[in-house]
CHARMM-style PDB file with segment names, atoms N, HN, CA, C and O in Angstrom:
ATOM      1  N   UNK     1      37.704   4.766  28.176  1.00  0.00      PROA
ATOM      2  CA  UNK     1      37.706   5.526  26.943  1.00  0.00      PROA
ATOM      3  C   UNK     1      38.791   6.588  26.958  1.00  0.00      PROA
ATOM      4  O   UNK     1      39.392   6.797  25.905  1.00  0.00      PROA
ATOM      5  N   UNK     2      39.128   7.336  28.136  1.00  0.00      PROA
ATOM      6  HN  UNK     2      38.640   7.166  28.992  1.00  0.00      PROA
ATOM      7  CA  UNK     2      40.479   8.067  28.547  1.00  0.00      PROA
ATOM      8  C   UNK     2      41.506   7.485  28.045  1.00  0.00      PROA
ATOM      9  O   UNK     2      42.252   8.083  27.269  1.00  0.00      PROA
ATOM     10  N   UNK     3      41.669   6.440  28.348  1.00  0.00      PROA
ATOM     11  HN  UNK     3      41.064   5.954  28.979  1.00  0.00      PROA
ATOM     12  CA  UNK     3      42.699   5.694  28.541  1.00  0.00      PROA
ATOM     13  C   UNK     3      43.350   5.283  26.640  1.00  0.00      PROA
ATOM     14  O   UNK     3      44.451   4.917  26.229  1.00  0.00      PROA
ATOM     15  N   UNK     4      42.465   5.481  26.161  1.00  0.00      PROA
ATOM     16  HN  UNK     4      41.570   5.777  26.494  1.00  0.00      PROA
ATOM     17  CA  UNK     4      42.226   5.090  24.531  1.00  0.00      PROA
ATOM     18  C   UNK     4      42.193   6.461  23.940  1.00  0.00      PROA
ATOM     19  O   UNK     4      42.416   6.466  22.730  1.00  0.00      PROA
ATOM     20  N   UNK     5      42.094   6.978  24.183  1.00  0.00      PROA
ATOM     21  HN  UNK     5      41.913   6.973  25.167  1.00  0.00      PROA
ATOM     22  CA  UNK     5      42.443   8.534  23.853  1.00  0.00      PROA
ATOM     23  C   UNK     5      43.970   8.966  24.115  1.00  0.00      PROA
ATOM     24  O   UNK     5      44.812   9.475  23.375  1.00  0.00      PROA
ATOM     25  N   UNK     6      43.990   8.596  25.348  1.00  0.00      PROA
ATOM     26  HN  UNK     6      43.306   8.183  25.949  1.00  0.00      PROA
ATOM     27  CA  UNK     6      45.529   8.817  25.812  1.00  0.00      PROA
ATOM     28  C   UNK     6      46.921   8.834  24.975  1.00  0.00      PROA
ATOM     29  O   UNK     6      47.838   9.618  24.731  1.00  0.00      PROA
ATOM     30  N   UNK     7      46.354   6.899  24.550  1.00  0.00      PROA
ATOM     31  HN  UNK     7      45.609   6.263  24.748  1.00  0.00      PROA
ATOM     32  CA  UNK     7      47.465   6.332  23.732  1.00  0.00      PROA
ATOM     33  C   UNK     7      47.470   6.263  22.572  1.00  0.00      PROA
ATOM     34  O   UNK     7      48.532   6.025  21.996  1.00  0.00      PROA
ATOM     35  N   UNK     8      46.067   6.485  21.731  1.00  0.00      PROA
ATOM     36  HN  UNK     8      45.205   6.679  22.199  1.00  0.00      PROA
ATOM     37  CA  UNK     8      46.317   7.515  20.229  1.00  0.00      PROA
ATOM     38  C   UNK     8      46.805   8.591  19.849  1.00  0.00      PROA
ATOM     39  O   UNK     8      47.274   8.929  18.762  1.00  0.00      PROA
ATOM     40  N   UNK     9      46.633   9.286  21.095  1.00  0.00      PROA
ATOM     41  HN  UNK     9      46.252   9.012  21.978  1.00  0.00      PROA
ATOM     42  CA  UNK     9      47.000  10.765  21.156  1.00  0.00      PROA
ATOM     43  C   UNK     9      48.736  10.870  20.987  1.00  0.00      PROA
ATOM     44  O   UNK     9      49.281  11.465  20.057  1.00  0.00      PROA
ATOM     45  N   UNK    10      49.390  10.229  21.986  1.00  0.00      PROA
ATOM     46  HN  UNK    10      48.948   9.746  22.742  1.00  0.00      PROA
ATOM     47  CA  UNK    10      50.711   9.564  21.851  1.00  0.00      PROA
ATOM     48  C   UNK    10      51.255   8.812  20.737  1.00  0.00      PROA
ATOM     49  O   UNK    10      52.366   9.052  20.263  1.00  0.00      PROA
ATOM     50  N   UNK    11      50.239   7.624  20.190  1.00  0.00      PROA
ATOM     51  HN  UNK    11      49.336   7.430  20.575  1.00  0.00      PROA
ATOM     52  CA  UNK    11      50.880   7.816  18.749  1.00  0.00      PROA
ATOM     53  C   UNK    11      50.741   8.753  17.474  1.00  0.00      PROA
ATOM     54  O   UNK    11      51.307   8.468  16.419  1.00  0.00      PROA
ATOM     55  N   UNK    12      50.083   9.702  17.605  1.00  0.00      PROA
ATOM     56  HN  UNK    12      49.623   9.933  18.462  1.00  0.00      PROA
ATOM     57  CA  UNK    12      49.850  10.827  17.083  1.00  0.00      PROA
ATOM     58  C   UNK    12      51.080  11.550  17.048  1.00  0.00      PROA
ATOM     59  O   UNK    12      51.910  11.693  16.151  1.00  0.00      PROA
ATOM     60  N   UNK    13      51.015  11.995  18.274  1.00  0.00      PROA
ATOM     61  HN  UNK    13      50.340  11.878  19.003  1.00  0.00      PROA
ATOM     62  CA  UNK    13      52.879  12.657  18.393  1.00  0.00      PROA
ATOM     63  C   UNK    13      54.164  11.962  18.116  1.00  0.00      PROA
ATOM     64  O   UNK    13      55.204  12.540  17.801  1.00  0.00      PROA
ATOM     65  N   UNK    14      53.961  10.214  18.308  1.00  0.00      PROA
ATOM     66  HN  UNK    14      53.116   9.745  18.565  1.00  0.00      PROA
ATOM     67  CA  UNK    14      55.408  10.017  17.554  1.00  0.00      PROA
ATOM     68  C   UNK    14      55.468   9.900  16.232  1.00  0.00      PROA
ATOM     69  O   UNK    14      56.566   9.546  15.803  1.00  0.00      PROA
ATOM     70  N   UNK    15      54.399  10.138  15.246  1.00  0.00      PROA
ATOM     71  HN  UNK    15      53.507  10.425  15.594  1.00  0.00      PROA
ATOM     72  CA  UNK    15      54.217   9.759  13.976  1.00  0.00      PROA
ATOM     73  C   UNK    15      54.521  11.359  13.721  1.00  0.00      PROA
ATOM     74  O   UNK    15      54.938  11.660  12.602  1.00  0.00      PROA
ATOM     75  N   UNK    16      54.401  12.030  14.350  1.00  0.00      PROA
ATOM     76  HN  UNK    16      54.063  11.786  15.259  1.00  0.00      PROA
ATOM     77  CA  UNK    16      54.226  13.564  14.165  1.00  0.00      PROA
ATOM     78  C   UNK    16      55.946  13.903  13.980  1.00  0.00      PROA
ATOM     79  O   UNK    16      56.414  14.452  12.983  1.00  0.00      PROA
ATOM     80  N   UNK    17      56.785  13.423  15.225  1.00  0.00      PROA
ATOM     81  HN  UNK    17      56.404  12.977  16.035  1.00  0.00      PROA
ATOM     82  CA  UNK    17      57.927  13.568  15.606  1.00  0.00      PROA
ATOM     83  C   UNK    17      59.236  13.130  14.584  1.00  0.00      PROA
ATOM     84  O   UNK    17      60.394  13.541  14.502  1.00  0.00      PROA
ATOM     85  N   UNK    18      58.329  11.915  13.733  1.00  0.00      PROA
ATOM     86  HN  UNK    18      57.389  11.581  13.800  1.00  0.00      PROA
ATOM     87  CA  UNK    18      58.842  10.601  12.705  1.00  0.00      PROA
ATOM     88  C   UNK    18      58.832  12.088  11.847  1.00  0.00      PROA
ATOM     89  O   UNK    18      59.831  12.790  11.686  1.00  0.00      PROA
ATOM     90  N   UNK    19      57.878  12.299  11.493  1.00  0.00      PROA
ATOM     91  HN  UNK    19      57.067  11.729  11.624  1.00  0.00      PROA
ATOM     92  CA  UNK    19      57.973  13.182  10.289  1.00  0.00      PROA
ATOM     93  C   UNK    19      58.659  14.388  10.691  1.00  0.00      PROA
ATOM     94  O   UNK    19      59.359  14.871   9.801  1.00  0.00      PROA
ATOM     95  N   UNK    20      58.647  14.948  11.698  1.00  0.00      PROA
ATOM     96  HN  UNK    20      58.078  14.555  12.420  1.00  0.00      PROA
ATOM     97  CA  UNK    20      59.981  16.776  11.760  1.00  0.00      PROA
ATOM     98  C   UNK    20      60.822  15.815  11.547  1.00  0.00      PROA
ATOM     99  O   UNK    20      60.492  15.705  10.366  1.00  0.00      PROA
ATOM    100  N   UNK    21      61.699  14.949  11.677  1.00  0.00      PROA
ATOM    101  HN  UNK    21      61.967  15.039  12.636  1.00  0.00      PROA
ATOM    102  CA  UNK    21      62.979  14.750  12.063  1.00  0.00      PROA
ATOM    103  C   UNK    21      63.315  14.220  10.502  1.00  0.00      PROA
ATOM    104  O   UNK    21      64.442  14.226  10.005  1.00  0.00      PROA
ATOM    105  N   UNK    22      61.976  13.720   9.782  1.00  0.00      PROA
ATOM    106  HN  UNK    22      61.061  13.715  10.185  1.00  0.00      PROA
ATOM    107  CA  UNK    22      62.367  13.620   8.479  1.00  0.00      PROA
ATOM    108  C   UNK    22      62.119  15.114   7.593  1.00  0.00      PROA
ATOM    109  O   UNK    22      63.018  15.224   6.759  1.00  0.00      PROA
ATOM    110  N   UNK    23      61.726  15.587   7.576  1.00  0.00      PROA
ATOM    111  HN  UNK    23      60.996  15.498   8.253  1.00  0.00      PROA
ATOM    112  CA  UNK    23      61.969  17.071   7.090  1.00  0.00      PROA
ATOM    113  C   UNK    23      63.582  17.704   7.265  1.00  0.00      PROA
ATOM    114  O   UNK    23      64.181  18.424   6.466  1.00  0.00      PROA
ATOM    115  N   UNK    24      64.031  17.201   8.525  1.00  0.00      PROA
ATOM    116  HN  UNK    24      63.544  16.617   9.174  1.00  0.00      PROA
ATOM    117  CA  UNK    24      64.665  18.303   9.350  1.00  0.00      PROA
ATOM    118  C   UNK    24      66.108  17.096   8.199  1.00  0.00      PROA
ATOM    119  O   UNK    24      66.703  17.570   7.231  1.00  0.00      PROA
ATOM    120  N   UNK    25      66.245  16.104   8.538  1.00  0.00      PROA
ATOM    121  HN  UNK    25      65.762  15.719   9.324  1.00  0.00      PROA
ATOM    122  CA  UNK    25      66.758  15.353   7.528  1.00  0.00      PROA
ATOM    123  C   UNK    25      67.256  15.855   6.174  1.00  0.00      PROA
ATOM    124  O   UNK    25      68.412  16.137   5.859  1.00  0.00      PROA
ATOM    125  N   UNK    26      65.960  15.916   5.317  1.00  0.00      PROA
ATOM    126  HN  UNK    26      65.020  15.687   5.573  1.00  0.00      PROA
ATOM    127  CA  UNK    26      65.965  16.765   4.000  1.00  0.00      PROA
ATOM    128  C   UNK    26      66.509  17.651   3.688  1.00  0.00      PROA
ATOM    129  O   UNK    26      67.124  17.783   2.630  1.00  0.00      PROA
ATOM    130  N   UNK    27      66.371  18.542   4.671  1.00  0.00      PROA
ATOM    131  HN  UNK    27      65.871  18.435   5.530  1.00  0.00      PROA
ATOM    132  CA  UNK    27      67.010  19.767   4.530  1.00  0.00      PROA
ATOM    133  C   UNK    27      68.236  20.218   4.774  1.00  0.00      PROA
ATOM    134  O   UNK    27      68.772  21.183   4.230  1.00  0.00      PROA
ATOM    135  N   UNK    28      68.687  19.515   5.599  1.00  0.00      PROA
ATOM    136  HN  UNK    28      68.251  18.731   6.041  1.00  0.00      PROA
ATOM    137  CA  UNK    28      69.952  19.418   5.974  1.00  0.00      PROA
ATOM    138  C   UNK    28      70.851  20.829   6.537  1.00  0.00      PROA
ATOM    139  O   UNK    28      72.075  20.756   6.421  1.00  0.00      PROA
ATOM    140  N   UNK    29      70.510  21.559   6.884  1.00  0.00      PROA
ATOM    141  HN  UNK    29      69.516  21.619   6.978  1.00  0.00      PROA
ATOM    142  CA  UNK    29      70.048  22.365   7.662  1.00  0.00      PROA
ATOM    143  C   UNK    29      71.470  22.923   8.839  1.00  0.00      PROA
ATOM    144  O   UNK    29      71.221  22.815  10.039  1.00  0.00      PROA
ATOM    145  N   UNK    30      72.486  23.330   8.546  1.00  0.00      PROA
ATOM    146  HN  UNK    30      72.688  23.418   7.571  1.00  0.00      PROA
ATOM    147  CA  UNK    30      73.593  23.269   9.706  1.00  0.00      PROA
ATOM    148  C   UNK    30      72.938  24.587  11.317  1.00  0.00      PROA
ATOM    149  O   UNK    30      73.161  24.651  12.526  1.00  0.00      PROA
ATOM    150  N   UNK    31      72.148  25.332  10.368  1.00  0.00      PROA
ATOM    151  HN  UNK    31      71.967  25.280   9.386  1.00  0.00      PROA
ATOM    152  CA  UNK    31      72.090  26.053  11.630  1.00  0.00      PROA
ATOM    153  C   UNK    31      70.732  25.780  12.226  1.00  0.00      PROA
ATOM    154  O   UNK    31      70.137  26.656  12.853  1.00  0.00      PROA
ATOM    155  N   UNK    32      70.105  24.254  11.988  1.00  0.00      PROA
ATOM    156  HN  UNK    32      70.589  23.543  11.479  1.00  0.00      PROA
ATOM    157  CA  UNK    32      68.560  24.076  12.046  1.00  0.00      PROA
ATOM    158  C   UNK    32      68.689  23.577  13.649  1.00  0.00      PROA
ATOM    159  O   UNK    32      69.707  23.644  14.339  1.00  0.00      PROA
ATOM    160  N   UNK    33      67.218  22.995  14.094  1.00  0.00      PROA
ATOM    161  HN  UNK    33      66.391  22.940  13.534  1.00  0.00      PROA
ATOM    162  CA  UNK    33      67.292  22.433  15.400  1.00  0.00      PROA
ATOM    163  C   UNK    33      67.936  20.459  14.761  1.00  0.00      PROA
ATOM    164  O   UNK    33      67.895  20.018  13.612  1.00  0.00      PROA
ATOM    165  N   UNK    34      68.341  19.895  15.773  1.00  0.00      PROA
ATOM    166  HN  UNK    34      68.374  20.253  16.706  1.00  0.00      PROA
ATOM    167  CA  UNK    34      69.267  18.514  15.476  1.00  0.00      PROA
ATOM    168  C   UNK    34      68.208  17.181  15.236  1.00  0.00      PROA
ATOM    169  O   UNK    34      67.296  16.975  16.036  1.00  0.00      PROA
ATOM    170  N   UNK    35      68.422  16.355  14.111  1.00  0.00      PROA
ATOM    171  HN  UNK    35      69.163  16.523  13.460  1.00  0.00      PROA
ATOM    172  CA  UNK    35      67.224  15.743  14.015  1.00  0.00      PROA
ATOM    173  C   UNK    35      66.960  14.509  15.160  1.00  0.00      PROA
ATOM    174  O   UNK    35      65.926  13.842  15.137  1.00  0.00      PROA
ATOM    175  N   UNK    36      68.159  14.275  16.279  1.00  0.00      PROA
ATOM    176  HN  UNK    36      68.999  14.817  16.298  1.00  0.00      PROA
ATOM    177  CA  UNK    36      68.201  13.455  17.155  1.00  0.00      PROA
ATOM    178  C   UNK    36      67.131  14.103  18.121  1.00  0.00      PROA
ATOM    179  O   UNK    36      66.379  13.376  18.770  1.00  0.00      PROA
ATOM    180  N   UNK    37      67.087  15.168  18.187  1.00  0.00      PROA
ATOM    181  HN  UNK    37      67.698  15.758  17.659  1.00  0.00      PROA
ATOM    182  CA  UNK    37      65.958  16.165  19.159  1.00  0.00      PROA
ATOM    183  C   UNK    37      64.326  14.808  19.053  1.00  0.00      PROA
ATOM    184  O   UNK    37      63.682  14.114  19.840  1.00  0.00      PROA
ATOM    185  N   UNK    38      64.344  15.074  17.741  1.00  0.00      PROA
ATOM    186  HN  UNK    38      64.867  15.638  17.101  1.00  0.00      PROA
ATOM    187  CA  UNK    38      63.041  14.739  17.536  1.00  0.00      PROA
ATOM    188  C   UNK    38      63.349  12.964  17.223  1.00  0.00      PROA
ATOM    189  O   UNK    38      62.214  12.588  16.931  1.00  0.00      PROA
ATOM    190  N   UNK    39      63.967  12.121  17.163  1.00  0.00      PROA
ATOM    191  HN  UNK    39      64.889  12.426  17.401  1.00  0.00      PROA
ATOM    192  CA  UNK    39      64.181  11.485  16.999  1.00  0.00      PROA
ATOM    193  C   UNK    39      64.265  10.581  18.677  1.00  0.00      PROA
ATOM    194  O   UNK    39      64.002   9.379  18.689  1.00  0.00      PROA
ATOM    195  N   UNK    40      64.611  11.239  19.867  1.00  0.00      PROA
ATOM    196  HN  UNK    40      64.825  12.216  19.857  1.00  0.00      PROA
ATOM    197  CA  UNK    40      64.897  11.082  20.670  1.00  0.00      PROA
ATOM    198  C   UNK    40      63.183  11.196  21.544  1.00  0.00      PROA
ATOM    199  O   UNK    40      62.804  10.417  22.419  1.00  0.00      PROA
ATOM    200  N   UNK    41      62.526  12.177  21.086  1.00  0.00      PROA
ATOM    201  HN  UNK    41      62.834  12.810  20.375  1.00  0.00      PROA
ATOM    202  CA  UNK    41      61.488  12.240  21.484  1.00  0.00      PROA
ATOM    203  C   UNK    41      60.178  11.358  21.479  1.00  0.00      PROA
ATOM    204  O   UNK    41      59.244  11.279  22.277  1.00  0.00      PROA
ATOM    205  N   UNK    42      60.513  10.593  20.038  1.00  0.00      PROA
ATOM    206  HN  UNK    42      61.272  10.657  19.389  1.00  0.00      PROA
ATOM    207  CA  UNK    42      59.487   9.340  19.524  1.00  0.00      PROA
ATOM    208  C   UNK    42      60.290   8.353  20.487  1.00  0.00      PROA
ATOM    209  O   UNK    42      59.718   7.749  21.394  1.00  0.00      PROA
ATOM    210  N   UNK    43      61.735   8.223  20.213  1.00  0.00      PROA
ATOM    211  HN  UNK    43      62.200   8.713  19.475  1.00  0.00      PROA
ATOM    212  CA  UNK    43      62.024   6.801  21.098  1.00  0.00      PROA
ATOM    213  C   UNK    43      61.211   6.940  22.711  1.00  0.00      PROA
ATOM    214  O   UNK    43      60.841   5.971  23.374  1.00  0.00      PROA
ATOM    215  N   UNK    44      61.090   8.100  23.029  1.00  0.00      PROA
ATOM    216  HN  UNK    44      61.391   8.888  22.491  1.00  0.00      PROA
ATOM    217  CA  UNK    44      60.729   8.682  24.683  1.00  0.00      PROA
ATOM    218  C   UNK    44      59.571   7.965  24.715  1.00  0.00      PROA
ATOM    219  O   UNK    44      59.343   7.079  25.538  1.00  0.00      PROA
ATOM    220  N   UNK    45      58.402   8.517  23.347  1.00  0.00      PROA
ATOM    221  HN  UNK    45      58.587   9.237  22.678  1.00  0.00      PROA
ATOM    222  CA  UNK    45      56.957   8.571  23.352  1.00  0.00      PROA
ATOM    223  C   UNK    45      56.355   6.875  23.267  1.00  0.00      PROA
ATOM    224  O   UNK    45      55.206   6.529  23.539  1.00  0.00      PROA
ATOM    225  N   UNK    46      57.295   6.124  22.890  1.00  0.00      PROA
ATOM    226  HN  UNK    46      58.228   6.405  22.668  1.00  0.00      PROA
ATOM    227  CA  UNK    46      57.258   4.651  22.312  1.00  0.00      PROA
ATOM    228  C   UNK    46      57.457   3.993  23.956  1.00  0.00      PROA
ATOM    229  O   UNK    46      57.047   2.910  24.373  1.00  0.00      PROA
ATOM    230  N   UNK    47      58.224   5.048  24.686  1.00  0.00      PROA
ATOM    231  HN  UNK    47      58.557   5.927  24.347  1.00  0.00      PROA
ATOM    232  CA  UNK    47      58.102   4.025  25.904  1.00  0.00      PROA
ATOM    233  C   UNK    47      56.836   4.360  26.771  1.00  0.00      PROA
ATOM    234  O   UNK    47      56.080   3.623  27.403  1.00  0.00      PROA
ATOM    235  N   UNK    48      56.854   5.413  26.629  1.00  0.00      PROA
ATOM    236  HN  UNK    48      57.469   6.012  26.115  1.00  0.00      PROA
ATOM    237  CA  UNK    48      55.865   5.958  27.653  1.00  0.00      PROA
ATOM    238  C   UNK    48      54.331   5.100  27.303  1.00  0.00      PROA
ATOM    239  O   UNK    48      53.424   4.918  28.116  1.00  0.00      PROA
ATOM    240  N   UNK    49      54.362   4.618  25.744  1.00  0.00      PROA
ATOM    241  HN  UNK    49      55.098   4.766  25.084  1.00  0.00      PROA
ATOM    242  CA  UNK    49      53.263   3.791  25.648  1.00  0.00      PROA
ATOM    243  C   UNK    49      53.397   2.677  25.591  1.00  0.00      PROA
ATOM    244  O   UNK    49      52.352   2.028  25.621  1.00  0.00      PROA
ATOM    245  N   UNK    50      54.207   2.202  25.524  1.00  0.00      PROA
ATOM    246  HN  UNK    50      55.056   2.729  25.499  1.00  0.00      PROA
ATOM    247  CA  UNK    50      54.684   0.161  26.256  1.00  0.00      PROA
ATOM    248  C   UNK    50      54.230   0.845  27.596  1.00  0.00      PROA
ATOM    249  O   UNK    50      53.020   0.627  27.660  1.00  0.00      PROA
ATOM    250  N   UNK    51      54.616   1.562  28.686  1.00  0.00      PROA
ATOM    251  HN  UNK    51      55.599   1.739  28.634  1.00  0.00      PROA
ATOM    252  CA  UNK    51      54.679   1.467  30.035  1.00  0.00      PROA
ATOM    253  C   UNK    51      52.882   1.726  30.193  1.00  0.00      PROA
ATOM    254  O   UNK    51      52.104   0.847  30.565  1.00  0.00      PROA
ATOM    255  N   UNK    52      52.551   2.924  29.869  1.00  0.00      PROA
ATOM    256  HN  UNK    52      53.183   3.637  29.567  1.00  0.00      PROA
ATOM    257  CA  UNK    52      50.982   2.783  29.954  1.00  0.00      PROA
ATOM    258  C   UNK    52      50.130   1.906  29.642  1.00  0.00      PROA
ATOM    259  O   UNK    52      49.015   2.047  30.145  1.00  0.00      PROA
ATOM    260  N   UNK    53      50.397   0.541  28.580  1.00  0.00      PROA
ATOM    261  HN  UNK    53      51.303   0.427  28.172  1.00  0.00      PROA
ATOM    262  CA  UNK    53      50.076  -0.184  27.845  1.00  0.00      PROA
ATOM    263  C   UNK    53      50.240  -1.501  29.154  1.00  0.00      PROA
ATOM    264  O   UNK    53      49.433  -2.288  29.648  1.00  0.00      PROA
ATOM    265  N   UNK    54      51.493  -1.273  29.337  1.00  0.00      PROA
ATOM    266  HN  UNK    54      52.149  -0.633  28.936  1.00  0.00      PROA
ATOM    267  CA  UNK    54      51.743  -2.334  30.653  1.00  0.00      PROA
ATOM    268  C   UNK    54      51.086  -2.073  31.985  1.00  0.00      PROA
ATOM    269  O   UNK    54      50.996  -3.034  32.750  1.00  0.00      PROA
ATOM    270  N   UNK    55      50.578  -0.813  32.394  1.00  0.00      PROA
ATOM    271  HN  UNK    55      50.650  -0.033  31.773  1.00  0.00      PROA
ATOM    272  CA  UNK    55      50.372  -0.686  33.207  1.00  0.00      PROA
ATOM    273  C   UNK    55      48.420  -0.883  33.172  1.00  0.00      PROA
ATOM    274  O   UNK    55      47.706  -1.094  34.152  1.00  0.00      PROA
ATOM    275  N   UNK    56      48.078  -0.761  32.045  1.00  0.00      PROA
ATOM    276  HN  UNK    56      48.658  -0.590  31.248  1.00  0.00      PROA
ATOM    277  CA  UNK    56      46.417  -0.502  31.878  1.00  0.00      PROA
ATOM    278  C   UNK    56      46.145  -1.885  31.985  1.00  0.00      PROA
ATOM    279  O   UNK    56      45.022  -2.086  32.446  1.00  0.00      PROA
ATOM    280  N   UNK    57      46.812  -2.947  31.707  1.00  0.00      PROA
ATOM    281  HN  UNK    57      47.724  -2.783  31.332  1.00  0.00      PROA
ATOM    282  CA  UNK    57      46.739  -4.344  31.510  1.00  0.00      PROA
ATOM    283  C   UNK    57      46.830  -4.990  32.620  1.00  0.00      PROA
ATOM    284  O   UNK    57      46.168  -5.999  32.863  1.00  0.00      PROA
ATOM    285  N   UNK    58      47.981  -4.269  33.700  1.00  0.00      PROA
ATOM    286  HN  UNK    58      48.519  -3.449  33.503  1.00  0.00      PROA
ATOM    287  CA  UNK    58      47.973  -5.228  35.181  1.00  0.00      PROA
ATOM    288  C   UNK    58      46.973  -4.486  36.370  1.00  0.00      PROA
ATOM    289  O   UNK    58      46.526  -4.891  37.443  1.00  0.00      PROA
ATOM    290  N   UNK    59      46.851  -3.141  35.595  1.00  0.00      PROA
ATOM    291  HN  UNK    59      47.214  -2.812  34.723  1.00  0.00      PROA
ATOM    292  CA  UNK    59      45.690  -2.936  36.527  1.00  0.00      PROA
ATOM    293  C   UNK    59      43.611  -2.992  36.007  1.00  0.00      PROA
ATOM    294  O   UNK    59      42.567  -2.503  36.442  1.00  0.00      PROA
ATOM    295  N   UNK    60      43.990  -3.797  35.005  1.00  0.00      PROA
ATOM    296  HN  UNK    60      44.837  -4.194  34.653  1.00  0.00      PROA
ATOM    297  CA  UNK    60      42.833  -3.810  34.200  1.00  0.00      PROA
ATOM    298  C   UNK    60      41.907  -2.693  33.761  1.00  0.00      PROA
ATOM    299  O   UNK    60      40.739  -2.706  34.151  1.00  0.00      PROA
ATOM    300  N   UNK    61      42.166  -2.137  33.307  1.00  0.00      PROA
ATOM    301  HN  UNK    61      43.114  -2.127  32.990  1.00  0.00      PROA
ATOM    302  CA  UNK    61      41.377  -1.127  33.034  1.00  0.00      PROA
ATOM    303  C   UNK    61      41.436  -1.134  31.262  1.00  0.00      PROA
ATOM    304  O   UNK    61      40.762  -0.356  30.587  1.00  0.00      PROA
ATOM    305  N   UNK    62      42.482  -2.288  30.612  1.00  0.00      PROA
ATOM    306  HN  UNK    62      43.028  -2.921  31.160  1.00  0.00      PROA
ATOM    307  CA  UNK    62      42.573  -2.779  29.462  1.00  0.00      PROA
ATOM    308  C   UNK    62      42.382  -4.018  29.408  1.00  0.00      PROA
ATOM    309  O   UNK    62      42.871  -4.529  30.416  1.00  0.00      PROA
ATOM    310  N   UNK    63      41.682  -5.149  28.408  1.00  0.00      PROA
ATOM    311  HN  UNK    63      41.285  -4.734  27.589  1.00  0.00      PROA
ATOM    312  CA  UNK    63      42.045  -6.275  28.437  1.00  0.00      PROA
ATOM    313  C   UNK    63      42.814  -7.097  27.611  1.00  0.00      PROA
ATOM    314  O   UNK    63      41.948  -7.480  26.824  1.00  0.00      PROA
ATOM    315  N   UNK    64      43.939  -7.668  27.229  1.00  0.00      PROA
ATOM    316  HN  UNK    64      44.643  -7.357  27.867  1.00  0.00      PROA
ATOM    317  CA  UNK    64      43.943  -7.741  25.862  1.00  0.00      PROA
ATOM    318  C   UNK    64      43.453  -9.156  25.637  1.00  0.00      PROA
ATOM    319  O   UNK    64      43.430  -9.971  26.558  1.00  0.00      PROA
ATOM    320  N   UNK    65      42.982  -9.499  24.159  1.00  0.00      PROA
ATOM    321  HN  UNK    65      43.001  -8.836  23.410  1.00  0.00      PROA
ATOM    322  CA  UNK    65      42.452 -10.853  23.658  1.00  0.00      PROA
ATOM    323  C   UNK    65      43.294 -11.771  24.340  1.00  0.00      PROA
ATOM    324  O   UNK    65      44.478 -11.684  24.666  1.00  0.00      PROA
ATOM    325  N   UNK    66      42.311 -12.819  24.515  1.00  0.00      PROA
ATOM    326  HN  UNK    66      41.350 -12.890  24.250  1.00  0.00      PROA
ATOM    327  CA  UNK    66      42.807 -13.780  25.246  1.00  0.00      PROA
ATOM    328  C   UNK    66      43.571 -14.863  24.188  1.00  0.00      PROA
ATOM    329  O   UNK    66      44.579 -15.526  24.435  1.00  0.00      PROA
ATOM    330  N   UNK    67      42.797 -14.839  22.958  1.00  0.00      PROA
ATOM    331  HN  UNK    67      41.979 -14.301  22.757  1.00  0.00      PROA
ATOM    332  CA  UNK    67      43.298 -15.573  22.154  1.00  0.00      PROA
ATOM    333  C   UNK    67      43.676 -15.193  20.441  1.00  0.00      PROA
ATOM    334  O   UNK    67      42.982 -14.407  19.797  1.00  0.00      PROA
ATOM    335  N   UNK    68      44.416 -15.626  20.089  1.00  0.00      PROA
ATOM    336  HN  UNK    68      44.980 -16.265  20.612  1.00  0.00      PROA
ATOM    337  CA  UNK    68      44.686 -14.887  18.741  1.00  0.00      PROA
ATOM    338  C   UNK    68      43.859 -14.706  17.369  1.00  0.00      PROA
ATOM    339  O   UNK    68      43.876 -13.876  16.460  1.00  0.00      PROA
ATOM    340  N   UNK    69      43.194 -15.767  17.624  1.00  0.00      PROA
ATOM    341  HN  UNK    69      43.179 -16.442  18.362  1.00  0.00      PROA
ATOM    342  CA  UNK    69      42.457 -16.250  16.401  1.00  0.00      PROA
ATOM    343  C   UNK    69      40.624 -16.080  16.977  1.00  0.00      PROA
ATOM    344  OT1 UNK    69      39.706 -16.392  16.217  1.00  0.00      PROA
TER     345      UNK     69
END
């Protein structure tokens, strides 16, 4: 159940990150913070949950469906 908390929580923050960097966008902003900041941070957060995602799966503590249908 940790483990499922973990990785909502994480997409929480890159959906979070999606949106400053679209604000920061809008505004356009020369003396603002850079929207690659936050842009750079979701690409970070996207791996960190493939890798946890990969890792909960070979050490089972996830299972995923065996079949699609």
């Amino acid at each position: 159940m940790l483990f499922k908390i973990l990785i909502i929580s994480l997409l929480t923050w890159m959906v979070y990150n999606l949106f400053r960097a679209l604000m920061i966008m809008n505004k356009q902003d020369p003396n603002g913070p850079p929207m690659s900041k936050f842009i750079g941070r979701r690409v970070l957060t996207s791996v960190v949950i493939v890798l946890l995602l990969l890792l909960g799966i070979l050490t089972g503590v996830i299972t995923p469906n065996p079949r699609p249908m």
